[in-house]
ZABA-957287 format. One line per field, with one value per residue: residue in three letters; residue number from 0; x, z, y of N, C-alpha, C in turn. Coordinates in steps of 0.2 Angstrom, whole numbers, plus 2048, in hexadecimal, padded with zeros to 3 digits. Example, Ala and Ser with C-alpha at 12.3 -4.5 7.8 and 13.67 -1.06 7.14 Angstrom:
BEGIN
aa (ALA, SER) .
i (0, 1) .
n.c1 (842, 840) .
n.c3 (827, 823) .
n.c2 (7E4, 7F5) .
ca.c1 (83E, 844) .
ca.c3 (827, 824) .
ca.c2 (7EA, 7FB) .
c.c1 (842, 840) .
c.c3 (827, 827) .
c.c2 (7F0, 800) .
# end
This chain:
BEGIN
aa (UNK, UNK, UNK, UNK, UNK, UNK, UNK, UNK, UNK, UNK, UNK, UNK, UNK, UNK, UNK, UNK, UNK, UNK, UNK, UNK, UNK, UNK, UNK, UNK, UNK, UNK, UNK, UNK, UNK, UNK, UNK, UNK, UNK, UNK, UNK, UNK, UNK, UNK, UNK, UNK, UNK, UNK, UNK, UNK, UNK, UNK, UNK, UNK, UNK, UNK, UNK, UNK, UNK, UNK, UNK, UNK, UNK, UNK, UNK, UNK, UNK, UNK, UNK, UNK, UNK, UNK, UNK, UNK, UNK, UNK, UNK, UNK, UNK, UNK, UNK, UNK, UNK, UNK, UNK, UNK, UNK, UNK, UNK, UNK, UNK, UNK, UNK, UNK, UNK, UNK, UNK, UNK, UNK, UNK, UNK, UNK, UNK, UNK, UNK, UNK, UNK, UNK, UNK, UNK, UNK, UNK, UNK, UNK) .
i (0, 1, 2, 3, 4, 5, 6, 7, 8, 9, 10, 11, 12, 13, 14, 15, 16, 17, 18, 19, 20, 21, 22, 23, 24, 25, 26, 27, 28, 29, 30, 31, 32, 33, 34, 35, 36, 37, 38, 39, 40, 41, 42, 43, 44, 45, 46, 47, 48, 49, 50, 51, 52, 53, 54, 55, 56, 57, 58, 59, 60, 61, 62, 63, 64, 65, 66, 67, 68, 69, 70, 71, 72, 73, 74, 75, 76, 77, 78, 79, 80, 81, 82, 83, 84, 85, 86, 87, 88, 89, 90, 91, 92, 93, 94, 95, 96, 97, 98, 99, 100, 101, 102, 103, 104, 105, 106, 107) .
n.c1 (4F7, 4F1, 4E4, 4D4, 4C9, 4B8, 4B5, 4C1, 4C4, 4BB, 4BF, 4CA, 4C5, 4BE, 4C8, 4D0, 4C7, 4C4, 4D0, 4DD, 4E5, 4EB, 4DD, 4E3, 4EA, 4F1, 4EF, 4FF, 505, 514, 521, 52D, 53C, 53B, 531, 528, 527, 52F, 52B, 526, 517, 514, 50A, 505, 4FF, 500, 508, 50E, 515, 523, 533, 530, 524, 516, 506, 4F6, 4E4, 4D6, 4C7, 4C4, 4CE, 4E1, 4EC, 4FE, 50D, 520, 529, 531, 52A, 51D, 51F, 51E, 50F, 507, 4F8, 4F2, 4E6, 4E0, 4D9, 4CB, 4CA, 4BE, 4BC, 4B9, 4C3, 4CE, 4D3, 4D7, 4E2, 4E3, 4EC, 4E9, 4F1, 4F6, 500, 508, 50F, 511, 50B, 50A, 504, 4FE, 4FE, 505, 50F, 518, 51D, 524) .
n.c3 (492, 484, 477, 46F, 462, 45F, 450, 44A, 44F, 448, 43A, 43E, 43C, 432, 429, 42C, 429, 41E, 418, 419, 422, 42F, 437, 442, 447, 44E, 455, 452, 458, 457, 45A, 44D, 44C, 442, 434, 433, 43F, 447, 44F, 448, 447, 448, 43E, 43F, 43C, 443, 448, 451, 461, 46B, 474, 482, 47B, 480, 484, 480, 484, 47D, 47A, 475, 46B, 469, 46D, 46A, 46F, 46E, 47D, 47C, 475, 47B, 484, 47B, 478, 47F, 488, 47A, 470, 461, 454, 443, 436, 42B, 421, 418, 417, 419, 417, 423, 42F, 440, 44F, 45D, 468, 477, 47C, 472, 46F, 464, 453, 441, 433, 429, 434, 436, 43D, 44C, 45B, 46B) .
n.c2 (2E9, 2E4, 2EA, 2E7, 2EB, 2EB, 2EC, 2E9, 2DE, 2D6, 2D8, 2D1, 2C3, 2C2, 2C2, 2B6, 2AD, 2AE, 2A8, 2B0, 2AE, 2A1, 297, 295, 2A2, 2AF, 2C1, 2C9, 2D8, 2E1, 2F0, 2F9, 300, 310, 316, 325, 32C, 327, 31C, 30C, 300, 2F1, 2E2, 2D5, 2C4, 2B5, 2A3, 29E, 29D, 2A9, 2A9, 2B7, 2BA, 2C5, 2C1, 2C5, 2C4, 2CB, 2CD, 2C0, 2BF, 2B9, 2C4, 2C8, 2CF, 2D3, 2D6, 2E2, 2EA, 2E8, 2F6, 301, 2FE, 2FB, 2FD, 300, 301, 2F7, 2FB, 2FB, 305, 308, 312, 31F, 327, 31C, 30D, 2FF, 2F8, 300, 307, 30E, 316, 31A, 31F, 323, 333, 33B, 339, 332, 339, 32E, 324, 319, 318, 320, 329, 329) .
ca.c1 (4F2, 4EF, 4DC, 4D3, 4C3, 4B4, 4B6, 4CA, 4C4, 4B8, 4C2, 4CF, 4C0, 4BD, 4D1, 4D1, 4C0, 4C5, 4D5, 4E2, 4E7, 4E9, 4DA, 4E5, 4EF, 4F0, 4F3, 506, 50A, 51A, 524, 532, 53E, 538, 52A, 52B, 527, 536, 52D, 521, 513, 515, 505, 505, 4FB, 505, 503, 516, 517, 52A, 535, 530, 51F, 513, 501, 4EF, 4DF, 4D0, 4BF, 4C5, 4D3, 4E6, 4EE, 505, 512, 526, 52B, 532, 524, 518, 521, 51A, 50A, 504, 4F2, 4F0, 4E1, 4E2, 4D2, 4CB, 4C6, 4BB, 4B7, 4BC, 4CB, 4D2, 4D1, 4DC, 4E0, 4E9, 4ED, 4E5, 4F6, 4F2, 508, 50B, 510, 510, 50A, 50B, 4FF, 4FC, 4F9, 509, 516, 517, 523, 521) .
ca.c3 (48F, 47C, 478, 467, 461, 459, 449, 44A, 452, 444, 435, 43E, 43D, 42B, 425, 42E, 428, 414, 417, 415, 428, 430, 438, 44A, 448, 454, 452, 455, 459, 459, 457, 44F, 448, 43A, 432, 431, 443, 449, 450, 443, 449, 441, 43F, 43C, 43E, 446, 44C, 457, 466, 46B, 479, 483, 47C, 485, 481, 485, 47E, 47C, 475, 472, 467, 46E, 469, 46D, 46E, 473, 483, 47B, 46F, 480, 484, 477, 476, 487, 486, 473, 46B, 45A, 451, 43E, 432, 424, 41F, 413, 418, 417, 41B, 427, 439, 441, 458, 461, 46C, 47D, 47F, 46C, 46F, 45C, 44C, 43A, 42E, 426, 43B, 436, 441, 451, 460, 470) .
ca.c2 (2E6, 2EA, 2EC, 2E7, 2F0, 2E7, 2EB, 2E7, 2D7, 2D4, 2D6, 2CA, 2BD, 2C1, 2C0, 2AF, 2AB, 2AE, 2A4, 2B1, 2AC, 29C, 298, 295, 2A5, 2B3, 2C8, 2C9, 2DE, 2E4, 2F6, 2FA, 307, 310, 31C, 32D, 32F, 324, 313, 309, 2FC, 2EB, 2DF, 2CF, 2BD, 2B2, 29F, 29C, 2A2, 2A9, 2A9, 2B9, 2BD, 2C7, 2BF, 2CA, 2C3, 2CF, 2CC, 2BB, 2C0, 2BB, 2C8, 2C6, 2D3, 2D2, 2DB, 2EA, 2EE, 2ED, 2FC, 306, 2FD, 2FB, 300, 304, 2FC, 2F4, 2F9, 2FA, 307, 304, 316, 322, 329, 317, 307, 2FC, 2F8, 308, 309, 314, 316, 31F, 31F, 327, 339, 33D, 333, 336, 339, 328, 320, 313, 31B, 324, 32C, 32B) .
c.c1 (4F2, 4EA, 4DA, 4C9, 4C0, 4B4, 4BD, 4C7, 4BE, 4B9, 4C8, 4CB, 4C1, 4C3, 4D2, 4CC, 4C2, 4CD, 4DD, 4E6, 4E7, 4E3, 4DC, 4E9, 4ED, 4F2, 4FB, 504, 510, 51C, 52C, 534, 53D, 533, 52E, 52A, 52D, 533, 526, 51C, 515, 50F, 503, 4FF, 502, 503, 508, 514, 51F, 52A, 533, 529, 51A, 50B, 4FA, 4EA, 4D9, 4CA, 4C1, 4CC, 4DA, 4EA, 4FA, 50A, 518, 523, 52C, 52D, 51E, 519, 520, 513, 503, 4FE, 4EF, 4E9, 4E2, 4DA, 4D4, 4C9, 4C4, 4B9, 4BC, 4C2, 4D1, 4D0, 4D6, 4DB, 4E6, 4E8, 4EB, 4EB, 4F8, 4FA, 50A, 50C, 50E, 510, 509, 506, 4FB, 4FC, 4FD, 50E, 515, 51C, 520, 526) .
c.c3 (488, 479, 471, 466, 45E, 453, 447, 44C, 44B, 43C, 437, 43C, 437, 427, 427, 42A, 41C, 414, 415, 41D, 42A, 435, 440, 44B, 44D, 451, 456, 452, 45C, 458, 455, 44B, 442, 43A, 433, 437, 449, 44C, 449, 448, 444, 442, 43D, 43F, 43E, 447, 453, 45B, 467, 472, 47E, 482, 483, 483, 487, 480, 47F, 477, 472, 46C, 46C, 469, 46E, 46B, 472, 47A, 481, 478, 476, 483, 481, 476, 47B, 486, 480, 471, 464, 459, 447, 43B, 42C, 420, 41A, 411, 418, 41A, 41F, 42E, 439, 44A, 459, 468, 470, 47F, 479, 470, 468, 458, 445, 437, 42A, 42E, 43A, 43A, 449, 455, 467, 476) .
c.c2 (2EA, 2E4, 2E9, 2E9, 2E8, 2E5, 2EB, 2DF, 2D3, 2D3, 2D2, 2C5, 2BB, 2C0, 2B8, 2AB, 2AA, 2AA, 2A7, 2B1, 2A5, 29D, 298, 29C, 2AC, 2BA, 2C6, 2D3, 2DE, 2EB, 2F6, 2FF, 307, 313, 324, 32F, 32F, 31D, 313, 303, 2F7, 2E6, 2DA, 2C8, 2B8, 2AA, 29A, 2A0, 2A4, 2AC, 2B4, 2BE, 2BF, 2C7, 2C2, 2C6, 2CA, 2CF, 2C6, 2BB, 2BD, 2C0, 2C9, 2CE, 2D2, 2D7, 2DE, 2EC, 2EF, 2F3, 300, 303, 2FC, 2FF, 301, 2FD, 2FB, 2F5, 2FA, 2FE, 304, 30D, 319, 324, 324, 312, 304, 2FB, 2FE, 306, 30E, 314, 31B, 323, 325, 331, 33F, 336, 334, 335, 332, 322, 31B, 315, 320, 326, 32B, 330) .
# end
């Protein structure tokens, strides 16, 4: 299962809601190689589905990811800061081992 927080689920509302999403589209997560920690998170609005996805809704969100990226993401929740230290969506990733300084890359 991969989780999404309120204030993650609340700025997806508002990205759809201003038009820079379509208003049917879904989170797509993925992982792949890359970052300084060696895998990267990918996070996209999506509105295909594709052969082999792996589809969770949570708080009303459907939220998709391949099969291989459920392996690194199994459990992680996708939330949203708004605060000082930066804004954006970051994984709270219960699998990571290590993660890099800027929260875009990880190890497991």
């Amino acid at each position: 299962m991969i989780y999404i927080s309120e204030k993650a689920k609340t700025r997806v509302e508002n990205i759809r809601s201003s038009e820079e999403a379509a208003p049917d589209s879904f989170i797509r997560v993925s992982v792949t190689s890359g970052g300084c920690s060696g895998l990267s998170y990918v996070l996209d609005f999506d509105t295909e589905d594709r052969p082999n996805d792996q589809v969770f809704e949570d708080k009303g969100e459907k939220i998709v990811t391949d099969l291989k990226s459920l392996l690194y993401l199994f459990g992680t929740t996708l939330d949203f800061s708004d605060g000082l230290n930066g804004q954006g969506f970051y994984f709270d990733n219960p699998n990571a081992s290590r993660t890099c300084s800027c929260g875009e890359s990880f190890s497991v």
